[in-house]
C-alpha positions in Angstrom: 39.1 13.4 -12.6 40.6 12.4 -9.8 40.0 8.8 -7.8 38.7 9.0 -4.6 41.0 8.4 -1.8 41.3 5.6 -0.1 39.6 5.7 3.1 36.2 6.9 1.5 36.6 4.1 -1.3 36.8 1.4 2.2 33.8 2.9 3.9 31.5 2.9 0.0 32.5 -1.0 0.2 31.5 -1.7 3.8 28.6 0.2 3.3 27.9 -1.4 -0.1 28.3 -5.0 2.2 25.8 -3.4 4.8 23.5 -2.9 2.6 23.7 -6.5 0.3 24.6 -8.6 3.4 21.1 -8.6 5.6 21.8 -8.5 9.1 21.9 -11.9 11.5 19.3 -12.4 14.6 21.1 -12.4 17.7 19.9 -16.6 18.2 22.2 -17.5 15.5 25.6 -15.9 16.9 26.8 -18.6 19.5 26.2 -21.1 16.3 28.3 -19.3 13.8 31.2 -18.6 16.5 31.4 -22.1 16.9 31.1 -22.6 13.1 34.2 -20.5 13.2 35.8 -21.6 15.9 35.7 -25.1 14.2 36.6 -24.0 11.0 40.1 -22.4 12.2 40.6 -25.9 14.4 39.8 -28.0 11.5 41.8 -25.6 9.3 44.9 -26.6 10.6 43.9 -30.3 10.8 42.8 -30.8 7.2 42.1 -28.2 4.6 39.1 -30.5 3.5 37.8 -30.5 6.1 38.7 -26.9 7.2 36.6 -25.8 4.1 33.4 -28.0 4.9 33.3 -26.3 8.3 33.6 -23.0 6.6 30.5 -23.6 4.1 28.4 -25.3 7.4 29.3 -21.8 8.9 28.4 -19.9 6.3 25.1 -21.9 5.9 24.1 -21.3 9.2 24.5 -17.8 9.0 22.5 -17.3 6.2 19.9 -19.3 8.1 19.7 -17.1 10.8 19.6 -13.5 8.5 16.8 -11.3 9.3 17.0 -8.6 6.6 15.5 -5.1 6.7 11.3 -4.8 5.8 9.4 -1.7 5.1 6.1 -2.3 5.8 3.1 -0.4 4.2 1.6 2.5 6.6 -2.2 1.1 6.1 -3.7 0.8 9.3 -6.0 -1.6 8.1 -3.8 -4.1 6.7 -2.6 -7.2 8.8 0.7 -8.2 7.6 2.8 -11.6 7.0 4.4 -12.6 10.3 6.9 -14.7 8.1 8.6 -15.0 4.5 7.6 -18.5 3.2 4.3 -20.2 1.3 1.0 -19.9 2.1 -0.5 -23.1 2.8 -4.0 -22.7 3.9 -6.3 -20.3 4.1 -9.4 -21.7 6.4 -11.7 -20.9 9.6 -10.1 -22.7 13.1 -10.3 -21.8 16.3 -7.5 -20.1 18.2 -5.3 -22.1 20.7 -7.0 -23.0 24.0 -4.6 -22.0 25.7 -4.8 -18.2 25.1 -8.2 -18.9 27.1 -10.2 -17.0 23.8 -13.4 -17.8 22.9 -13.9 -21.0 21.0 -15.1 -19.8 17.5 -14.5 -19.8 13.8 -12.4 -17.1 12.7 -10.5 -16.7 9.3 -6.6 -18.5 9.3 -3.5 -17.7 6.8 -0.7 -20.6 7.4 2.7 -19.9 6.3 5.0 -22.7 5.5 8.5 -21.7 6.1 11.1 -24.1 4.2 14.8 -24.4 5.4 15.4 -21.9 2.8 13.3 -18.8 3.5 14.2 -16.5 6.1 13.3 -17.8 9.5 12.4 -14.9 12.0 8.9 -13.9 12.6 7.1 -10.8 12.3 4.2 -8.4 14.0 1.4 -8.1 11.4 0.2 -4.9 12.9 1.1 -2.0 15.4 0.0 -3.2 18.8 0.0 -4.3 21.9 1.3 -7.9 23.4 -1.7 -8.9 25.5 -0.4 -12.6 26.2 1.9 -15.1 25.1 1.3 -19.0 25.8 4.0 -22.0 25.5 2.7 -25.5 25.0 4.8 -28.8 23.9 3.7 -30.8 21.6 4.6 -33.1 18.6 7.1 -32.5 15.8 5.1 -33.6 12.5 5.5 -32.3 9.2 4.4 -28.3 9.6 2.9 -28.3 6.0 0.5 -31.0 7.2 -3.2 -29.2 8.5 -3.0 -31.1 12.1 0.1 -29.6 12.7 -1.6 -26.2 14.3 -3.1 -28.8 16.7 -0.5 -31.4 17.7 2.7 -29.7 17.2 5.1 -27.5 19.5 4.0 -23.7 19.0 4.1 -20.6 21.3 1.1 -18.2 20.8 1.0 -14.6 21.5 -2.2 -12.5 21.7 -2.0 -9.1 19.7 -4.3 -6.3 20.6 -4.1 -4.1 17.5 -4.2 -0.1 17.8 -7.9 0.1 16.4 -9.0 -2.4 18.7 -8.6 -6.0 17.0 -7.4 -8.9 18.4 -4.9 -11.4 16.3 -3.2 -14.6 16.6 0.2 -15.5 15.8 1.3 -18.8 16.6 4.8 -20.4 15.9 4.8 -24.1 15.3 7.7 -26.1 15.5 8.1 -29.0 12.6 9.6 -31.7 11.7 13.3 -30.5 12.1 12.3 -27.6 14.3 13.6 -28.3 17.8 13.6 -24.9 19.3 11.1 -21.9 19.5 12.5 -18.5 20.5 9.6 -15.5 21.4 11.1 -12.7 22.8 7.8 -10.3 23.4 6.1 -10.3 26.9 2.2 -9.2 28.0 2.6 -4.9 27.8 5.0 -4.7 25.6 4.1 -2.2 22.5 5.1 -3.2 19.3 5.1 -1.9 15.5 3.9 -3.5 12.4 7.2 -5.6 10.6 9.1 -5.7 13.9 11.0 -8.9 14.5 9.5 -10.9 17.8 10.8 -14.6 17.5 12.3 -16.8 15.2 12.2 -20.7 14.7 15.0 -23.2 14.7 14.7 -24.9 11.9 11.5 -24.8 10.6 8.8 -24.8 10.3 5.1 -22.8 10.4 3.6 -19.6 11.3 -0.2 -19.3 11.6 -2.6 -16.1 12.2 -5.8 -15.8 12.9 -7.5 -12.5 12.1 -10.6 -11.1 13.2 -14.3 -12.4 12.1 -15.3 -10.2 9.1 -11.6 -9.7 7.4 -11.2 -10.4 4.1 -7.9 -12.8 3.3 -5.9 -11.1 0.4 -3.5 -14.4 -0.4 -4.4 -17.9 -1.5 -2.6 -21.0 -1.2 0.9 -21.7 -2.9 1.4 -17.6 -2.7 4.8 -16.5 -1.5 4.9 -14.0 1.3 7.7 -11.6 2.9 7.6 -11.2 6.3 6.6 -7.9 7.4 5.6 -6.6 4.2 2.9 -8.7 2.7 -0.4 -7.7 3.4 -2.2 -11.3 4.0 -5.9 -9.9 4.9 -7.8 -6.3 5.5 -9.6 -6.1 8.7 -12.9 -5.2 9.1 -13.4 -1.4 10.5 -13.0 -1.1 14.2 -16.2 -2.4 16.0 -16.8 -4.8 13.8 -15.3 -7.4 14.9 
């Protein structure tokens, strides 16, 4: 039999890459051009050091890899905004600052390590009804007060049956930078990327009185595709 030529054995390997090598979030491409950059200055200077920038670069773009999701088609199902660990599941308030109601609603926490994928997810299909910015502190995201003191940026979700959620972005402890890039009336779809986090940290939602939390602490998540809680049927909220 004969080998295949050439040119279709190039394009089965690039399309092999495609599909191993997850794509990068646009955020992370001015740091791995100057990664390279560096790496072909250094290069010339010292191959030591040449080949230290290269592994920095390489780091840095696997930091900023947002890799394809399928989310599950269940209407009732709010999904993980972010790969990492849960850390809490509780009853808190929502950020004043979305001008909410003050009440008790249920609360999954997501701890994201410098190792997980950093960009963060819509749980459910939607609409973007607001999105609020407020400075804060930079402790330890795995820490409980964290929701409350740290940096975060919170956007409102109105879901298609109806139901209002939560996401919040929290910076941490070596999170310097929070990056949201949906607006009030923008419609969005269950497992779509919306923001990312440099370099931490924690991702919080707060679901809708009467749903029923499907994760417990120390559970791994994947953004986009694990379901964390079923709502409650519409009107029941």
């Amino acid at each position: 039999m004969a080998s295949p030529p050439f040119p279709a054995t190039l394009r089965h390997l690039v399309d092999l890459a495609r599909e191993t090598l997850p794509p990068m979030h646009p955020a992370g491409k001015p740091f791995v051009a100057a990664g390279a950059a560096a790496t072909l200055l250094l290069r010339g200077l010292s191959p030591t050091a040449g080949t230290l920038s290269a592994l920095a670069t390489v780091c840095c773009a696997a930091f900023f890899r947002e890799p394809h999701r399928v989310p599950p088609r269940d209407p009732e199902l709010a999904l993980a905004p972010a790969d990492g660990t849960v850390s809490s599941v509780t009853s808190a308030s929502a950020p004043a600052e979305l001008g909410l109601e003050s009440r008790p609603q249920p609360r999954v926490s997501v701890f994201l390590s410098l190792f997980d994928v950093h960009v963060q997810r819509i749980p459910m299909d939607g609409e973007i009804r607001r999105v609020a910015y407020r400075p804060g502190r930079f402790l330890t995201a795995d820490l409980d007060k964290a929701s409350a003191d740290n940096e975060r940026a919170s956007v409102l979700l109105r879901s298609s049956a109806g139901h209002d959620l939560v996401v919040v972005q929290i910076a941490g402890l070596v999170a310097r930078r929070i990056v949201c890039s949906v607006r009030p009336g923008d419609v969005v779809a269950a497992g779509a990327t919306y923001g990312l986090i440099r370099f931490g940290s924690r991702v919080d939602l707060y679901l809708p009185p009467g749903s029923a939390p499907l994760v417990h602490p120390g559970q791994r998540t994947v953004g986009g595709e694990t379901a964390l809680a079923r709502l409650p049927a519409a009107g029941q909220s």
